[in-house]
C-alpha positions as CSV (number, residue, x, y, z in Angstrom):
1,X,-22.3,-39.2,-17.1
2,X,-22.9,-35.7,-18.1
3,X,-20.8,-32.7,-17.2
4,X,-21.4,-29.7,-15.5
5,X,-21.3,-26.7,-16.6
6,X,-22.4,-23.8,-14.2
7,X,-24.7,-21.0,-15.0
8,X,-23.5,-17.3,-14.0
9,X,-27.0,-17.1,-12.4
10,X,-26.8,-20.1,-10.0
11,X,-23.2,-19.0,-8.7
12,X,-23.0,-18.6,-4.8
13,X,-20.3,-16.4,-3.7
14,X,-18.7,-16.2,-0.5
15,X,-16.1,-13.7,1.3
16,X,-12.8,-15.1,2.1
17,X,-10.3,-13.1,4.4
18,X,-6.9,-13.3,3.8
19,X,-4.1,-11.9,6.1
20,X,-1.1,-10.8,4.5
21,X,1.2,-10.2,7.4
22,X,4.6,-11.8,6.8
23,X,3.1,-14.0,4.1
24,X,5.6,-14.0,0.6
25,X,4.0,-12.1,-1.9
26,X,3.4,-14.9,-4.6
27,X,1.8,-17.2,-2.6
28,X,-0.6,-14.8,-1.4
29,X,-0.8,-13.8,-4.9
30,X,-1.2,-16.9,-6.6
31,X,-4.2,-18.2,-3.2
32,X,-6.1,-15.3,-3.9
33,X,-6.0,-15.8,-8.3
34,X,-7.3,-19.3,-7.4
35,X,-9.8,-18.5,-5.2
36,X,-11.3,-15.4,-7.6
37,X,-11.4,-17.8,-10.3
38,X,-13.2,-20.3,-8.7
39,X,-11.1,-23.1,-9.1
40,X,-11.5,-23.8,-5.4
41,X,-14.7,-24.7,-5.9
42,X,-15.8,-28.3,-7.4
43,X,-18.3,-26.5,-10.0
44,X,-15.4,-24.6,-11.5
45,X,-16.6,-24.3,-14.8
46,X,-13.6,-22.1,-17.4
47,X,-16.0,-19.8,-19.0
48,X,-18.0,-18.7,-16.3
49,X,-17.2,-16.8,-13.6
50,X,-18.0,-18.9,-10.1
51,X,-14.9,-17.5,-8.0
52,X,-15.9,-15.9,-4.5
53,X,-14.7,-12.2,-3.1
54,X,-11.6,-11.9,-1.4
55,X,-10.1,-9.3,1.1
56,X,-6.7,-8.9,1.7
57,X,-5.7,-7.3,5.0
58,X,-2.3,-6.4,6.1
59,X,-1.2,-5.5,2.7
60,X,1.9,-3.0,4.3
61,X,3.4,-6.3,5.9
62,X,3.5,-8.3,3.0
63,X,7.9,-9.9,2.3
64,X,9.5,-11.0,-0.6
65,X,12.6,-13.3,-0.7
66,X,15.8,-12.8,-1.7
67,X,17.0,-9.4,-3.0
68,X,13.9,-8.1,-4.4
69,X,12.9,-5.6,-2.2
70,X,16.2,-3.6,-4.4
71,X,16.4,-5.1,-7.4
72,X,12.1,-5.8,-8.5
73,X,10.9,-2.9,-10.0
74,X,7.2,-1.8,-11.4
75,X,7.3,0.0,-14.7
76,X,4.4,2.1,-16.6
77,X,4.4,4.3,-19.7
78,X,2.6,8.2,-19.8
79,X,2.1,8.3,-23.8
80,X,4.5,10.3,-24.4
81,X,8.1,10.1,-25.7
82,X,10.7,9.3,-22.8
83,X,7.8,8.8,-20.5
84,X,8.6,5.4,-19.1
85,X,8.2,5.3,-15.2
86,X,10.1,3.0,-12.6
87,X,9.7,2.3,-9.1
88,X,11.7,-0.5,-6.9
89,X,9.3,-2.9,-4.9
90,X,10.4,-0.7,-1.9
91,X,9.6,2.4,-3.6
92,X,6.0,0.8,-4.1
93,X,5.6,-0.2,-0.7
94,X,5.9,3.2,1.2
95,X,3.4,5.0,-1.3
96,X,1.0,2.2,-1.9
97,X,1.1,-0.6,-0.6
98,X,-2.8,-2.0,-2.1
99,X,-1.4,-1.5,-5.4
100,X,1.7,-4.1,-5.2
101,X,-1.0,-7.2,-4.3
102,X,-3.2,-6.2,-6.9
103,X,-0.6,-6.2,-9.6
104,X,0.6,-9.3,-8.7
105,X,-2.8,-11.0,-8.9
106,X,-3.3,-9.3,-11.8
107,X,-0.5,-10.9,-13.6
108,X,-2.1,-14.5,-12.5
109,X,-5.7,-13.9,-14.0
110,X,-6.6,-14.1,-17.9
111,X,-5.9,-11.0,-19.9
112,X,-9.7,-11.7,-20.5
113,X,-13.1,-9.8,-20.1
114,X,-14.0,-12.5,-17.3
115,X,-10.7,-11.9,-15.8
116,X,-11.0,-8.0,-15.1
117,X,-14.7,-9.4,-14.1
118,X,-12.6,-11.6,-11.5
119,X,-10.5,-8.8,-10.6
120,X,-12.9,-6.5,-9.2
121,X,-13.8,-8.9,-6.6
122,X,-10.3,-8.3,-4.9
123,X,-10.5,-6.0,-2.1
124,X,-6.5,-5.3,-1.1
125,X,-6.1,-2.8,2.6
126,X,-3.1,-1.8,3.7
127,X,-3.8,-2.3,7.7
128,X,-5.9,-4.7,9.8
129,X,-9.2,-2.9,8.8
130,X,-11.8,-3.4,6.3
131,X,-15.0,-2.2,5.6
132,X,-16.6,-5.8,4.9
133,X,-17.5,-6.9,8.0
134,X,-20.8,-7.3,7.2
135,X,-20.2,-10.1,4.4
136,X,-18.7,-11.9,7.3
137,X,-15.9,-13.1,5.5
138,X,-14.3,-16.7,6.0
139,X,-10.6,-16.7,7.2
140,X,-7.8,-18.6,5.5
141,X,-5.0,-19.6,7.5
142,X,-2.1,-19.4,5.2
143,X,1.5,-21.5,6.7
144,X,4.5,-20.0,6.7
């Protein structure tokens, strides 16, 4: 029995659609890390990536539990002295609600140069729209 081990030129990517409207924000999260890495896929091979593209609509309506929406915060650093920045999840929310998703998918990829390769396949749209229509993405039904 030999094992497989795929080859970045034989990998078929698909588009997978994922609607984010009163979803919790880690599962969303951690659906969309596994489908970008591949490991959906029965030729997931570690060092290669084989993960399809996902879009994430609805990105405005996304919850969290418990008291987070006060007390989670995003931080980030200007260079210079004293510049440390902080916003509260509902801070991030009203100005950009994209960039909440993709931090938190971010955090569940490898710190890796295959896993900002795996990143850019995210797309992350604050309303119902997206401009992929054309891939003809495959909708997940997420419970809950």
């Amino acid at each position: 029995m030999k094992t497989y081990h795929a080859k970045p030129g034989e990998v078929e990517r698909e588009w997978v659609l994922i609607d984010a409207e009163n979803q919790v924000l880690g599962r969303v999260a951690s659906l969309a890390a596994n489908i970008l890495r591949g490991k959906t896929k029965p030729q997931y091979t570690p060092h290669v990536d084989v993960g399809d593209f996902v879009v994430i609509v609805n990105a405005d309506k996304i919850r969290v539990t418990g008291n987070k929406v006060n007390n989670k915060e995003y931080f980030r650093h200007t260079g210079h002295p004293g510049g440390l920045k902080s916003e509260t999840f509902a801070e991030a929310m009203e100005r950009h609600p994209e960039r909440v998703i993709q931090h938190a998918v971010k955090g569940m990829l490898p710190k890796t140069t295959l896993g900002r390769a795996q990143g850019k396949k995210l797309k992350v749209y604050a309303g119902p729209d997206h401009p992929h229509a054309a891939q003809n993405p495959r909708k997940i039904e997420m419970e809950g």
